[in-house]
PyMOL CGO cylinders between C-alpha atoms (Angstrom):
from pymol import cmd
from pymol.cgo import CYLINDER

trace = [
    CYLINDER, 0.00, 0.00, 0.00, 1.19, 3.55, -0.92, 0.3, 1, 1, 1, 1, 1, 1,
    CYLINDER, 1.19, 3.55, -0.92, 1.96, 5.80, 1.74, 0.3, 1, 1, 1, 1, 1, 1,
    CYLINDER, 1.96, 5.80, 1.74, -1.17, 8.12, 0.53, 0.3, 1, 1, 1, 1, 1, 1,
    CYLINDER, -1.17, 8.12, 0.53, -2.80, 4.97, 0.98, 0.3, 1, 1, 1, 1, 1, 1,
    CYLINDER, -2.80, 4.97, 0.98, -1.86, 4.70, 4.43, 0.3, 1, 1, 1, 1, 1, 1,
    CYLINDER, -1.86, 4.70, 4.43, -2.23, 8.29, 5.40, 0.3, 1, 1, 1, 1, 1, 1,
    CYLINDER, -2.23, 8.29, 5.40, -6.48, 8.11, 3.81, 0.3, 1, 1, 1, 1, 1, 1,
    CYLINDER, -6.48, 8.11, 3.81, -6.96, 4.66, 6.08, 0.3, 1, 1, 1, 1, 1, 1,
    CYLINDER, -6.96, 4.66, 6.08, -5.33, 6.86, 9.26, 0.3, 1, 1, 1, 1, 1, 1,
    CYLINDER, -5.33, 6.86, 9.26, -7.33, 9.32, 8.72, 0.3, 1, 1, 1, 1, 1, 1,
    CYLINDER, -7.33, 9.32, 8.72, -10.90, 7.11, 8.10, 0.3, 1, 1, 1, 1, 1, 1,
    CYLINDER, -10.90, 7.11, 8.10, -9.70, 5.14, 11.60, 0.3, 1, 1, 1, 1, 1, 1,
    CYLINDER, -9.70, 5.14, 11.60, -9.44, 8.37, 13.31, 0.3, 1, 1, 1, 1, 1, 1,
    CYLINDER, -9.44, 8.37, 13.31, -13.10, 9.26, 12.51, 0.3, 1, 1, 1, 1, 1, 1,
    CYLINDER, -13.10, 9.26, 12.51, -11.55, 12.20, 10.13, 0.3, 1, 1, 1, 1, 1, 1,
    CYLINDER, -11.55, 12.20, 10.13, -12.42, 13.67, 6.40, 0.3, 1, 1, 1, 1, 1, 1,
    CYLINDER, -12.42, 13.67, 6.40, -10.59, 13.11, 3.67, 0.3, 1, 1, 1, 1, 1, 1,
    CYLINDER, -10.59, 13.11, 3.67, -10.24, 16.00, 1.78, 0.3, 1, 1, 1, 1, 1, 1,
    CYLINDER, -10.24, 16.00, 1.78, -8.86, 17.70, -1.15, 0.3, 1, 1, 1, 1, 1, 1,
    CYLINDER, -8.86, 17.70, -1.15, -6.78, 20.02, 0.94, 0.3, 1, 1, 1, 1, 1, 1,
    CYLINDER, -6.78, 20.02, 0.94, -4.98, 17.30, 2.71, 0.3, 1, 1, 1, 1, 1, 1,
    CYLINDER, -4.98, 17.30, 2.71, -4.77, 15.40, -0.06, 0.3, 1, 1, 1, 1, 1, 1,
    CYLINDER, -4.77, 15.40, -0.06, -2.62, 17.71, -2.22, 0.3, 1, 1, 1, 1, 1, 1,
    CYLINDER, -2.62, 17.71, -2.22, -0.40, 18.82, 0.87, 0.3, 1, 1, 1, 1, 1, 1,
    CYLINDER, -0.40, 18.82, 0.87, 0.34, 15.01, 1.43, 0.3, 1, 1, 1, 1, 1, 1,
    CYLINDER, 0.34, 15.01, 1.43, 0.78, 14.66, -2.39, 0.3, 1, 1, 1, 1, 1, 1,
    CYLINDER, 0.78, 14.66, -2.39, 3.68, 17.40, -2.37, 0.3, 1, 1, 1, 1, 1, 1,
    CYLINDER, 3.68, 17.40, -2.37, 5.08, 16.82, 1.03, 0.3, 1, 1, 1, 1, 1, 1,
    CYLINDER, 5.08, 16.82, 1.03, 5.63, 13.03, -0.22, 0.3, 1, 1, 1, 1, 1, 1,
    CYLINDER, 5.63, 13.03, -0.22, 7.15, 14.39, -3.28, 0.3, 1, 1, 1, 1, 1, 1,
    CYLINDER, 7.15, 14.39, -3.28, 9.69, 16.52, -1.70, 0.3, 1, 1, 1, 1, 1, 1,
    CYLINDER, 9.69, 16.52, -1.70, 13.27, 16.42, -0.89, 0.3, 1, 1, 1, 1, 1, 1,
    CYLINDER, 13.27, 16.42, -0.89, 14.67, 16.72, 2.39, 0.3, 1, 1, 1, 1, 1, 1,
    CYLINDER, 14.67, 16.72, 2.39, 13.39, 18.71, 5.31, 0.3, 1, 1, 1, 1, 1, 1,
    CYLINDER, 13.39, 18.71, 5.31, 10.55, 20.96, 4.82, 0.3, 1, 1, 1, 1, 1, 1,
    CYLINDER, 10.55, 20.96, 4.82, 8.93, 23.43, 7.04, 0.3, 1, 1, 1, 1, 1, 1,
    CYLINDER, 8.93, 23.43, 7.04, 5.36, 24.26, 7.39, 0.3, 1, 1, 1, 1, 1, 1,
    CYLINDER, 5.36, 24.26, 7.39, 5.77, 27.81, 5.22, 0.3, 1, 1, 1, 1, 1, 1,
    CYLINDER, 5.77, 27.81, 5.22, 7.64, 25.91, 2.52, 0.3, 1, 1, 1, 1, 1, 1,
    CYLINDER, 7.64, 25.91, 2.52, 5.15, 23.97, 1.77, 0.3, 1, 1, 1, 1, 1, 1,
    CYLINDER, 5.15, 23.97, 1.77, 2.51, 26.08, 2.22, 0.3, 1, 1, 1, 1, 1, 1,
    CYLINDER, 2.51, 26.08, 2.22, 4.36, 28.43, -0.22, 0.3, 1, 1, 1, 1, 1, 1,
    CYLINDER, 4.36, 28.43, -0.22, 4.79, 25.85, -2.37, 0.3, 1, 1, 1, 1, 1, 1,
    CYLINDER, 4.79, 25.85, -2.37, 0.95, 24.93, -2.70, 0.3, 1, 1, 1, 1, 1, 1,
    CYLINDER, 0.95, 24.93, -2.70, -0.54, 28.55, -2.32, 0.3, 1, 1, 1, 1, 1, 1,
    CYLINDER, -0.54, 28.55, -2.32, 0.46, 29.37, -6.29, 0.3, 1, 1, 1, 1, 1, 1,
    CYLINDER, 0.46, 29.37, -6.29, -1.26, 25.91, -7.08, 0.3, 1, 1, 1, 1, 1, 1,
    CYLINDER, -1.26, 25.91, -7.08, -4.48, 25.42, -4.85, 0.3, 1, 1, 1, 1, 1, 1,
    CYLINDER, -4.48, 25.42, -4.85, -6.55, 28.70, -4.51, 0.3, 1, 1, 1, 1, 1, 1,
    CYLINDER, -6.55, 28.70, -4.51, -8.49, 27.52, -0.95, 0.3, 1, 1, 1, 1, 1, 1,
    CYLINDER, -8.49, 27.52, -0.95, -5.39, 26.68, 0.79, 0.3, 1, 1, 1, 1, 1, 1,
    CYLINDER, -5.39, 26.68, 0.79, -4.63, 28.32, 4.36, 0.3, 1, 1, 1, 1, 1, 1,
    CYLINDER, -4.63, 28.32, 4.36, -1.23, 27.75, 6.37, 0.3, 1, 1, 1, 1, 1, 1,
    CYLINDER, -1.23, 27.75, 6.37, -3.25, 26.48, 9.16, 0.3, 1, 1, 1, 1, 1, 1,
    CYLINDER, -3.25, 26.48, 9.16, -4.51, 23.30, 6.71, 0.3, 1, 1, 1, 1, 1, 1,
    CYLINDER, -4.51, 23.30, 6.71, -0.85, 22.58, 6.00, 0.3, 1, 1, 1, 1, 1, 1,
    CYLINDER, -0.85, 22.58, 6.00, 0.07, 22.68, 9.58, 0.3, 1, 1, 1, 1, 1, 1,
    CYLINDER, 0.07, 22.68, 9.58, -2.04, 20.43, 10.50, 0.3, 1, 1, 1, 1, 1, 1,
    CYLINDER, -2.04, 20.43, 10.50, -2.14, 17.88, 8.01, 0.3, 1, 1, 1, 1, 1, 1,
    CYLINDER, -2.14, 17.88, 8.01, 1.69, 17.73, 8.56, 0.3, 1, 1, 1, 1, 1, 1,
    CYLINDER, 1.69, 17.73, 8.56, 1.14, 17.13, 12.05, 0.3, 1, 1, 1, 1, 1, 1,
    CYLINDER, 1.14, 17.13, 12.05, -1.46, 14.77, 10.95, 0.3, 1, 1, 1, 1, 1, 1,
    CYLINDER, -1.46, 14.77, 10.95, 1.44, 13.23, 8.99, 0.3, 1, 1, 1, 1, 1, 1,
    CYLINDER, 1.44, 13.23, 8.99, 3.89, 12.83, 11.96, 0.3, 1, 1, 1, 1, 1, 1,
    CYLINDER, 3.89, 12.83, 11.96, 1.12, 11.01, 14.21, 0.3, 1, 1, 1, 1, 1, 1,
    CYLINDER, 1.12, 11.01, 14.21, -0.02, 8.60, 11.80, 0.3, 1, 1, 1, 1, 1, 1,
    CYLINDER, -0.02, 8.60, 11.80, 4.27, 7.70, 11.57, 0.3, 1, 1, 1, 1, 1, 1,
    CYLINDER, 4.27, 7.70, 11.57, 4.48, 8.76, 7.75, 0.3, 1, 1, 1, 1, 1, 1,
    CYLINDER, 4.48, 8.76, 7.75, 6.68, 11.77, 8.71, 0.3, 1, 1, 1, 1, 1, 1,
    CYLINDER, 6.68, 11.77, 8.71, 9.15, 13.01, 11.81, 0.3, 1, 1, 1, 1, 1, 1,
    CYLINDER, 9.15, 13.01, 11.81, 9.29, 16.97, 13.47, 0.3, 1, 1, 1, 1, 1, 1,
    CYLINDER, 9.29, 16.97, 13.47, 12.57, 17.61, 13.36, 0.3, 1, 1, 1, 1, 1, 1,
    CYLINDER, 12.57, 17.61, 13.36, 14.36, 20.75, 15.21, 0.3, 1, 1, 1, 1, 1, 1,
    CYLINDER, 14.36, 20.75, 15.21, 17.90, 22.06, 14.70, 0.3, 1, 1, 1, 1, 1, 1,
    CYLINDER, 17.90, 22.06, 14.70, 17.75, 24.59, 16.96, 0.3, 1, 1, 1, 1, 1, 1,
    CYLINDER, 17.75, 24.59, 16.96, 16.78, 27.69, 14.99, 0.3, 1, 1, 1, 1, 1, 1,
    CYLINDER, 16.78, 27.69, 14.99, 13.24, 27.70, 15.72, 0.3, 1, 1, 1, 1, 1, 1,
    CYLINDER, 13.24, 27.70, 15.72, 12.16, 26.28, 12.40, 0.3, 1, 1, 1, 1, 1, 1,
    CYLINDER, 12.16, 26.28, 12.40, 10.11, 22.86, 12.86, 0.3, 1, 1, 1, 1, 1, 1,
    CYLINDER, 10.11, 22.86, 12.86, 10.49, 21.21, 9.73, 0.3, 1, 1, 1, 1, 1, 1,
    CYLINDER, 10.49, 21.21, 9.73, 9.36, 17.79, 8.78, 0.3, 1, 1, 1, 1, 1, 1,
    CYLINDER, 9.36, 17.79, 8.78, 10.91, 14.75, 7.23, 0.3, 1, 1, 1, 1, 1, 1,
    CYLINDER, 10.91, 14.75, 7.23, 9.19, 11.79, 5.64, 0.3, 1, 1, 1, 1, 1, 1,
    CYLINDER, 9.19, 11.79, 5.64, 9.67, 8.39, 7.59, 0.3, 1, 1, 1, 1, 1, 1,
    CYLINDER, 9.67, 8.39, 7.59, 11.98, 5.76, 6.17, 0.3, 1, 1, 1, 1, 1, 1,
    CYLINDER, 11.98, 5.76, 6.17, 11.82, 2.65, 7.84, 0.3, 1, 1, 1, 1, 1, 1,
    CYLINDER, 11.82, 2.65, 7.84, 14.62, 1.12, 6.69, 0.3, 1, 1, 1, 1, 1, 1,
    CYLINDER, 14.62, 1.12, 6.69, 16.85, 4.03, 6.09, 0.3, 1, 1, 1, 1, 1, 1,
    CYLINDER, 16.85, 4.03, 6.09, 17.98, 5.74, 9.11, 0.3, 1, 1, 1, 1, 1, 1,
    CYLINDER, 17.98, 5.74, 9.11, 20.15, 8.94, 8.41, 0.3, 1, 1, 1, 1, 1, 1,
    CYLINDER, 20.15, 8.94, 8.41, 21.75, 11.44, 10.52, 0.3, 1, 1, 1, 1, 1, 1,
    CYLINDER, 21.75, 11.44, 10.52, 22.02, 15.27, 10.09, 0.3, 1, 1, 1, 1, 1, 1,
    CYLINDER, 22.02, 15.27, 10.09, 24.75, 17.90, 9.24, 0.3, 1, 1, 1, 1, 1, 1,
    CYLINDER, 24.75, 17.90, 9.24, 23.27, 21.12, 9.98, 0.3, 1, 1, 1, 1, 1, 1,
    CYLINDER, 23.27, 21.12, 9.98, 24.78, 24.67, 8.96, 0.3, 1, 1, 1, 1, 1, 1,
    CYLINDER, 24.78, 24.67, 8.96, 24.81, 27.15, 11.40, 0.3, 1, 1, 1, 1, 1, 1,
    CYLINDER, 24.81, 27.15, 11.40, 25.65, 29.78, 8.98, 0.3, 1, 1, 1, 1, 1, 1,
    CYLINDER, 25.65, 29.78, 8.98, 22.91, 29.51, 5.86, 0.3, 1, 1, 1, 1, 1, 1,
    CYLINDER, 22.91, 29.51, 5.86, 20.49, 26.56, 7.53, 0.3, 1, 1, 1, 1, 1, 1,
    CYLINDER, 20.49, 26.56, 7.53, 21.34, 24.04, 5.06, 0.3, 1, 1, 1, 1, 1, 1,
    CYLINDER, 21.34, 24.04, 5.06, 20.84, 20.00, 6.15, 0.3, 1, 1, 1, 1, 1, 1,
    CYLINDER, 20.84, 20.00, 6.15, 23.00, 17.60, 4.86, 0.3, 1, 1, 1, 1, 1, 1,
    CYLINDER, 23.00, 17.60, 4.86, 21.74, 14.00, 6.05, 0.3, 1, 1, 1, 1, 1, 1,
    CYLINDER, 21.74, 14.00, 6.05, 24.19, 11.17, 6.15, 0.3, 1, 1, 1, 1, 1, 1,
    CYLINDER, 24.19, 11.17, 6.15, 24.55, 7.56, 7.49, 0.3, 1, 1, 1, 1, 1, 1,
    CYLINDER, 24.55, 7.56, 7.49, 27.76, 6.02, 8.44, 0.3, 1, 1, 1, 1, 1, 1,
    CYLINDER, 27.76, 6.02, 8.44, 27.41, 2.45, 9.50, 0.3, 1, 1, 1, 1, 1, 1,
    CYLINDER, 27.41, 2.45, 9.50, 30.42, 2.93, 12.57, 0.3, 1, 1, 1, 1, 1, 1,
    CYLINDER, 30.42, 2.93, 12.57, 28.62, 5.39, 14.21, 0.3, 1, 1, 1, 1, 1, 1,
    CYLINDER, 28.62, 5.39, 14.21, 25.67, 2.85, 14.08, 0.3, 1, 1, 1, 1, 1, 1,
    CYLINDER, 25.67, 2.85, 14.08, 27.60, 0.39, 15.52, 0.3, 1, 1, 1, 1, 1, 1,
    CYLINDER, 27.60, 0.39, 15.52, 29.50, 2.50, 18.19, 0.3, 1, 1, 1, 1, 1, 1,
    CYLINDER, 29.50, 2.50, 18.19, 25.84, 3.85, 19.55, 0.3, 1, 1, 1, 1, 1, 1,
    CYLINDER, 25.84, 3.85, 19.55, 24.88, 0.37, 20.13, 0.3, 1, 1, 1, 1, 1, 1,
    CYLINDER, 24.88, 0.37, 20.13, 27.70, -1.08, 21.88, 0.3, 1, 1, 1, 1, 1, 1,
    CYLINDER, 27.70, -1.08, 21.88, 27.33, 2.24, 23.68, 0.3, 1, 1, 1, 1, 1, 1,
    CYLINDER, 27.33, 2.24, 23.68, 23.82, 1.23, 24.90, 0.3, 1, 1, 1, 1, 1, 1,
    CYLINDER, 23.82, 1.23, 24.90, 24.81, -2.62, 25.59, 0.3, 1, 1, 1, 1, 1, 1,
    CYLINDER, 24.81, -2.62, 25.59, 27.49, -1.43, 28.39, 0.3, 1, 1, 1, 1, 1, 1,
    CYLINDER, 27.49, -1.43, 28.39, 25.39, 0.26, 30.02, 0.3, 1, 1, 1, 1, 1, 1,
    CYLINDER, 25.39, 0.26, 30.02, 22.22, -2.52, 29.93, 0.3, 1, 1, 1, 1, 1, 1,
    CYLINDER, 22.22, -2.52, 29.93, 20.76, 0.35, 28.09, 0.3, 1, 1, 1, 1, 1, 1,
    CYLINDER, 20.76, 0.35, 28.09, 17.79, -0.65, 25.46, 0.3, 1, 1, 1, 1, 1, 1,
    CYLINDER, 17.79, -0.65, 25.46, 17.90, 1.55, 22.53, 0.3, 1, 1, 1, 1, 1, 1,
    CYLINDER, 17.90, 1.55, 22.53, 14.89, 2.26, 21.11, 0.3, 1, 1, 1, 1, 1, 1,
    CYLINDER, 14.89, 2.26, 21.11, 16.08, 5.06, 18.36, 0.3, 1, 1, 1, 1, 1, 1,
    CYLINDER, 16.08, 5.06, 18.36, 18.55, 7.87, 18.52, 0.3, 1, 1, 1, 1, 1, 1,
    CYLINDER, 18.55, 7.87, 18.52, 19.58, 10.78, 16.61, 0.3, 1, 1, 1, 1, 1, 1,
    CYLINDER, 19.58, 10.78, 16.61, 22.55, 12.21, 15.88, 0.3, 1, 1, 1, 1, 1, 1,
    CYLINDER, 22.55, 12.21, 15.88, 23.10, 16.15, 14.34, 0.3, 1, 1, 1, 1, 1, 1,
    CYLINDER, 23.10, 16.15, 14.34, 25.83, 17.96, 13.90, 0.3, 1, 1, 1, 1, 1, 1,
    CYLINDER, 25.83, 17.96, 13.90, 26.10, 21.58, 14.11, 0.3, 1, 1, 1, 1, 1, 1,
    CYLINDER, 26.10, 21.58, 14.11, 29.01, 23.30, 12.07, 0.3, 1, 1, 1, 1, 1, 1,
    CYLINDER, 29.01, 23.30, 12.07, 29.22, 25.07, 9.20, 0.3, 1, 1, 1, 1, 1, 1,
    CYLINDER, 29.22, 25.07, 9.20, 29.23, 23.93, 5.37, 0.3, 1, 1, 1, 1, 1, 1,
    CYLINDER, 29.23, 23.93, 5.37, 31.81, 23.64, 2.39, 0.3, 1, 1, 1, 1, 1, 1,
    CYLINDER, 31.81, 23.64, 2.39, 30.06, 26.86, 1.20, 0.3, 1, 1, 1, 1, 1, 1,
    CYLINDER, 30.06, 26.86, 1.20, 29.88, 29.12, 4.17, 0.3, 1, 1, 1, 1, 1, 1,
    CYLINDER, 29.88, 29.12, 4.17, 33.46, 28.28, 4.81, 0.3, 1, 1, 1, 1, 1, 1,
    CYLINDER, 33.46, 28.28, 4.81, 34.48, 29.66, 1.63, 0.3, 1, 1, 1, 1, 1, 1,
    CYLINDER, 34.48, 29.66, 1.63, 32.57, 32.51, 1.91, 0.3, 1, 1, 1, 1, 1, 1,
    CYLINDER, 32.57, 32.51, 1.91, 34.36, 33.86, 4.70, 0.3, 1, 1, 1, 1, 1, 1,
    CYLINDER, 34.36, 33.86, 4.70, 33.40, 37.59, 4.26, 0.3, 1, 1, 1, 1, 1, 1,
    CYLINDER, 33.40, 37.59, 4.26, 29.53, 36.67, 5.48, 0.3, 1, 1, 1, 1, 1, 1,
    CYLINDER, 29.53, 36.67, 5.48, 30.74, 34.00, 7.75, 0.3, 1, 1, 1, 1, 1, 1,
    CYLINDER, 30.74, 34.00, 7.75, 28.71, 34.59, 11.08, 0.3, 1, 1, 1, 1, 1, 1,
    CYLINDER, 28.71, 34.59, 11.08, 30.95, 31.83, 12.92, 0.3, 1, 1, 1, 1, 1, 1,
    CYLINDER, 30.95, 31.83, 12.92, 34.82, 31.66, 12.50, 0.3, 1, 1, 1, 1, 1, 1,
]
cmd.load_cgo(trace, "trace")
């Protein structure tokens, strides 16, 4: 079953409507790269769907992250942005501190490392996650607008 799929049987066992609205924002949230925030893709649909508020998008993306077809994610700047679940591909984050870009990368050693970690200490791991917080190839170049040396 498609995740759409899934999303439209969430919604009928939660006693809720499926509608056009949510329809399109899961549609274009599914189809998109990366992390988005609530504004993105509200931007991102307003041009498209005339009877489209913010406050639809908002909460079919929160709709999104209960039903376990996305994760909130914060890095800190205030921005909640959302990321679509993979079950089988966990990823960590790179996040700029200068220009707010996410780079998401998975490195089997650190995988490995966090769960011998956990077995030391009788711990049972459940998930983790794992960002960075630095600043990218570009905004190290760019040293004239760099906010952090």
């Amino acid at each position: 079953m498609d995740r759409l799929n899934l999303f439209h049987d969430y919604l009928a066992r939660n006693g809720l409507k499926v509608t056009s609205q949510r329809t399109a924002v899961v549609k274009k949230f599914l189809e998109s790269e990366g992390h988005c925030s609530t504004e993105d893709l509200y931007l991102t649909l307003r041009g498209k769907l005339e009877r489209i508020g913010y406050a639809t998008v908002h909460r079919t993306l929160k709709l999104l992250v209960d039903s376990g077809l996305a994760e909130e994610l914060h890095f800190g700047d205030g921005c909640t942005r959302f990321e679509a679940t993979r079950s089988n591909q966990h990823h960590d984050h790179m996040v700029c501190l200068q220009c707010g870009r996410v780079i998401e990368f998975a490195e089997p050693r650190i995988e490995e490392l966090q769960k011998r970690v956990a077995e030391h200490h009788d711990f049972m791991m459940r998930a983790h996650r794992l960002e960075l917080y630095g600043l990218c190839r570009d905004c190290r170049r760019n040293k004239r607008n760099c906010l952090y040396r």
